[in-house]
Structure formats: C-alpha cells, structure tokens
C-alpha positions as CSV (number, residue, x, y, z in Angstrom):
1,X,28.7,127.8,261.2
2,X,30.1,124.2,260.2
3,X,33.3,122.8,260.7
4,X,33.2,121.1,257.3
5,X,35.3,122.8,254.3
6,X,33.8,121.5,251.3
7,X,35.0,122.3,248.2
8,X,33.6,121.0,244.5
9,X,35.1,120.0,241.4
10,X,34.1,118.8,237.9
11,X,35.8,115.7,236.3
12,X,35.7,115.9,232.8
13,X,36.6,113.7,229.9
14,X,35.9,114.8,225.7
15,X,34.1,112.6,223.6
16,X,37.7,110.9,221.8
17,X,38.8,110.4,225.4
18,X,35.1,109.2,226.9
19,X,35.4,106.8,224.1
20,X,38.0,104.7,225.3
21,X,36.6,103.9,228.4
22,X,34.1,101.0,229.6
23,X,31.0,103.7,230.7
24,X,31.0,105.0,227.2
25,X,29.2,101.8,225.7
26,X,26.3,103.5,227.6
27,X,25.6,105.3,224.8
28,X,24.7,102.6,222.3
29,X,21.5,102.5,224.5
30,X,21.2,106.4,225.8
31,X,22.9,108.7,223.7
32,X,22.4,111.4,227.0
33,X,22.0,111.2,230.3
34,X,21.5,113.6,233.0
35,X,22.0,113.2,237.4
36,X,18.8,114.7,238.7
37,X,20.0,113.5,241.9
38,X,22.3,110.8,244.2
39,X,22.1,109.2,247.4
40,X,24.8,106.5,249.0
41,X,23.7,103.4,249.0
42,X,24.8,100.0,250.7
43,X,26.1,99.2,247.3
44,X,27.2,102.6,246.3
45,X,25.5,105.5,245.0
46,X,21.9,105.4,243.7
47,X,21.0,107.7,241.5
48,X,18.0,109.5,239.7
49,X,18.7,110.0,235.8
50,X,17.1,111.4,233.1
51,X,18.2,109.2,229.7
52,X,17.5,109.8,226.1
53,X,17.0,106.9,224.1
54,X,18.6,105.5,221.0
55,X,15.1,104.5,219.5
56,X,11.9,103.7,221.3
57,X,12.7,100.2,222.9
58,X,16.1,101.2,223.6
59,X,15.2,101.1,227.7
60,X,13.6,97.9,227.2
61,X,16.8,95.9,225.6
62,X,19.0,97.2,228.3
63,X,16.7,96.0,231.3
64,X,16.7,92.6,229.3
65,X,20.2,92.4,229.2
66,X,20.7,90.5,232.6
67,X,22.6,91.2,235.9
68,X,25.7,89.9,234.2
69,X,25.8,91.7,231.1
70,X,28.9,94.0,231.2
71,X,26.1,97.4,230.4
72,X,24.7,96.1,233.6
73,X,27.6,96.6,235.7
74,X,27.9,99.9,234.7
75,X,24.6,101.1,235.1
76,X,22.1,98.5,236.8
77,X,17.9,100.0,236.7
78,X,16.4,99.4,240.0
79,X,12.8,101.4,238.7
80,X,11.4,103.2,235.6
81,X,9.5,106.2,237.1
82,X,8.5,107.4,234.1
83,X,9.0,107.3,230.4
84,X,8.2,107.8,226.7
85,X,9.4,107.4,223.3
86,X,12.4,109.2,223.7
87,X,13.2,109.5,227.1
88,X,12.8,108.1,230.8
89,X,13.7,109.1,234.1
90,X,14.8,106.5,236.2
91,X,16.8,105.2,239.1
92,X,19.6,102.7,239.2
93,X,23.2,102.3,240.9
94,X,25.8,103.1,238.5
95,X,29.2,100.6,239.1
96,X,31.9,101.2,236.5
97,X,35.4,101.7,237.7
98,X,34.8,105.3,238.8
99,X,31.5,105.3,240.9
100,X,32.7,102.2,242.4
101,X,36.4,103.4,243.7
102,X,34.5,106.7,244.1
103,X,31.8,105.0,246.9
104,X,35.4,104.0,248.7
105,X,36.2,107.5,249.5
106,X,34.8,108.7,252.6
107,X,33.0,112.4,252.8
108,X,32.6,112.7,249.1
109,X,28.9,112.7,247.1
110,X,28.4,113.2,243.3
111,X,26.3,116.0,243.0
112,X,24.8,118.7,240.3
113,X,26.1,119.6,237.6
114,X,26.7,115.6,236.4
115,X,25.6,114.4,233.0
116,X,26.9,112.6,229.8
117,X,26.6,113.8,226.0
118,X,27.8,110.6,223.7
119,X,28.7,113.4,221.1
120,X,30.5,115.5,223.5
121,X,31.5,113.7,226.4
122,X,30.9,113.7,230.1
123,X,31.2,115.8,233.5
124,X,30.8,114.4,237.3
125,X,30.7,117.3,239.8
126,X,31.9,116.0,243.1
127,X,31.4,117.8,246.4
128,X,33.4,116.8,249.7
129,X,36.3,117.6,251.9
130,X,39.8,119.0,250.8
131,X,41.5,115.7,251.5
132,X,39.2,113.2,249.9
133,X,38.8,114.8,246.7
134,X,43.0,114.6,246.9
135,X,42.6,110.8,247.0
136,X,39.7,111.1,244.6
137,X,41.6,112.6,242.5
138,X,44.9,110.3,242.3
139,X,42.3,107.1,242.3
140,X,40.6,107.8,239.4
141,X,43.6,108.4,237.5
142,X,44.6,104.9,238.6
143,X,41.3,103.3,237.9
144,X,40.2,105.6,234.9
145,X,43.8,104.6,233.0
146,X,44.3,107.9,231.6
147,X,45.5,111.4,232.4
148,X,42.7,113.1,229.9
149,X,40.8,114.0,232.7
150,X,40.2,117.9,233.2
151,X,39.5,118.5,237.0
152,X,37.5,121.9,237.2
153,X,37.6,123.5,240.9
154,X,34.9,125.4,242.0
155,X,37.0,127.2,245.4
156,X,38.6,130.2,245.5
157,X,41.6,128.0,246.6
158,X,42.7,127.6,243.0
159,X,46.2,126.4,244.4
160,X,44.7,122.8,245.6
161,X,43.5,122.4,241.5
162,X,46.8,123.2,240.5
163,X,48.4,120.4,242.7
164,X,45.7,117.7,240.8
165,X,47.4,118.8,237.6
166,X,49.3,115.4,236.6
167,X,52.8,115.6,237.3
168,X,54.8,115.9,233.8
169,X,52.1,119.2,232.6
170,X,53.3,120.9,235.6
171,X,56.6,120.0,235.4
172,X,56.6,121.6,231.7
173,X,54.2,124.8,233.3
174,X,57.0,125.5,236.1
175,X,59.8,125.3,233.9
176,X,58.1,127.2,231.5
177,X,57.3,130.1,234.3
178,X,61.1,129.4,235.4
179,X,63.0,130.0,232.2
180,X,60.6,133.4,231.2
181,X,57.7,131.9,229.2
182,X,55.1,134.2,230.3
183,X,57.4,137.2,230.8
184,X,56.9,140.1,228.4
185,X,58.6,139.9,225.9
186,X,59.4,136.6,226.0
187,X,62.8,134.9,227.2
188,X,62.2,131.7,225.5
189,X,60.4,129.6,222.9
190,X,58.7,126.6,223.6
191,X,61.7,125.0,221.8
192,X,64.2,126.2,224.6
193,X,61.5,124.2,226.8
194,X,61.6,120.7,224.8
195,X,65.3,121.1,225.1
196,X,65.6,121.7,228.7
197,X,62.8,118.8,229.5
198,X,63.6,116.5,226.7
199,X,60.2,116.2,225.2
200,X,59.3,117.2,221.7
201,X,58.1,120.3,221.0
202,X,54.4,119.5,219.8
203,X,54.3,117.9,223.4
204,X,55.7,120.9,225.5
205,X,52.7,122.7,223.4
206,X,50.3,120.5,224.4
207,X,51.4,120.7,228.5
208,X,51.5,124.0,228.1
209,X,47.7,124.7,226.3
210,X,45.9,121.8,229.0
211,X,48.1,123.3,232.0
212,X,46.8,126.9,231.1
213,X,43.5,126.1,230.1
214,X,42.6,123.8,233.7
215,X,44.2,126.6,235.5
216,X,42.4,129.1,233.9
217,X,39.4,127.8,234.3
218,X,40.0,127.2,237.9
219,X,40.7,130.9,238.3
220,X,37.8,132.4,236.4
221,X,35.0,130.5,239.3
222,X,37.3,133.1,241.8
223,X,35.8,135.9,239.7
C-alpha cells in the first residue's frame, strides 16, 4: 500500500467572480474549455485541452497574438492536434497567477474534473498531499486577490476543508454554533450575531449561507 495520503479538492470561482480576474479574458477567444489531461513541465504544467471557439478563426487570432501578448501568458499553444470550425483540442502551458504559484507547490498535480464555462465560471480539481494543498490553498488566495473561491474536498476528512474556510466566515459559523444558531428552536437570530461580531446583518447572512453551503458540500462526498 503507499505511504502517500492524497486527498482532492475543487477550486471554484462563479462567473461574476471569474470575471474579475486576468484568465477570464480567455473567453473572448474560447468561450469553454475542458483539461483532458496535465503533465509538469520545466516551465510548469502542460496541458491537453479541448476549446470551443468564439467563431471559426478564433484559434488562429490567438496563435497570432505573439509570446508577449498578455492572452499569451495565460495560456501559450505549443500544438494544434486537431480542430474544426468550432472546436480544437490542443496542448499549451497555461501561466496566469494560479498555474504559475501552483507549479511552486511541491506534490500537487491539476487533475480531472478541470474546465472553464465563460457563462458559468470555472473549476480546477487538484490532487496532492494534505500539506500542500494547505499552502495551495492560502497561495492562491494571495495570488488570486479574492476570497470568492469555493474549495470542494473530495476526503472523508471534511475537517481539513473546514480549516480552508477564510477566516472571518468561520469566525461568523462558530459564533453562530456558539450562541445556538442551529439548535432547535433557535436561541438567536442572525441579528444577535451582527451584534456580537460587529458586521451587518446582510453580511452575517452571507457567512453563514457560503460557510454552510462549502461545508455541506464537503460532507455529502463522505456519503
């Protein structure tokens, strides 16, 4: 049996939040994208897609952009293996902030499911080792600039997701589990928690609905 302990998670952003972010512009060329597979690479991982295309030469303007274009850093096409009107499968290295703090990590590898929907947004599954999905985790926070990002264990160990909860939503879940939230009945309103933590109540609404939902959704792979 091996000594490794791998475990797998999903990073995913929505479209509004997707938007904001540098590897969205993808989508003015491919409107969809899907990982058929990854391999590391000297410079970082190298990857097999399957793109849609915005209209008919849309794989053709993006190879023409040039090795300094911005698009280019983000995704740079090493070879077209195959292709049509509307869509091509191809292999290229993909460089925005993510994939590039991500080929940093040690024992970590994108894997399946990964893909990208400009209409909906976009999931990396990552598989590694308990300790480098932790820094994983905290780095793209750092390099990603937001705390949108749902991460989706697939473990039974549902309390290492619960830790990659961002601090302030857990914060809001503990105090609500403290002060008898989720008791039945009920020994407080979600107004008794904006009072205790200072936050407006639309905001202690919102922690609470994200904290349940990721935790949720880590529990139901245990089932």
């Amino acid at each position: 049996m091996s000594d490794y302990n791998l475990r797998t998670i999903g990073l995913s952003l929505k479209q509004q939040d997707w938007a904001k972010t540098p590897g969205y512009q993808l989508t003015e060329y491919f409107p969809n994208g899907r990982f058929i597979g990854t391999v590391p690479g000297p410079k970082g991982f190298t990857h097999i897609l399957e793109i849609t295309k915005e209209h008919p030469r849309s794989l053709d303007e993006f190879t023409q952009l040039g090795p300094e274009h911005p698009m280019s850093r983000i995704l740079s096409i090493q070879e077209v293996y195959s292709e049509n009107t509307q869509s091509a499968v191809v292999k290229g290295v993909m460089s925005g902030p993510f994939f590039a703090q991500l080929s940093k990590i040690p024992k970590v590898w994108p894997t399946n499911p990964s893909n990208w929907d400009r209409n909906r947004g976009i999931i990396i599954t990552v598989m590694g080792e308990q300790s480098s999905l932790r820094e994983m985790a905290r780095k793209t926070r750092e390099v990603m600039a937001t705390n949108k990002i749902l991460f989706t264990l697939s473990s039974p160990k549902t309390e290492f997701f619960v830790e990659e909860i961002p601090d302030r939503r857990k914060e809001t879940v503990k105090t609500a589990i403290s002060m008898g939230y989720y008791e039945y009945p009920r020994r407080c309103t979600q107004r008794d928690i904006a009072d205790r933590l200072d936050l407006k109540q639309a905001t202690v609404s919102e922690h609470l609905q994200r904290g349940e939902m990721s935790i949720m959704t880590s529990w139901s792979d245990t089932i």
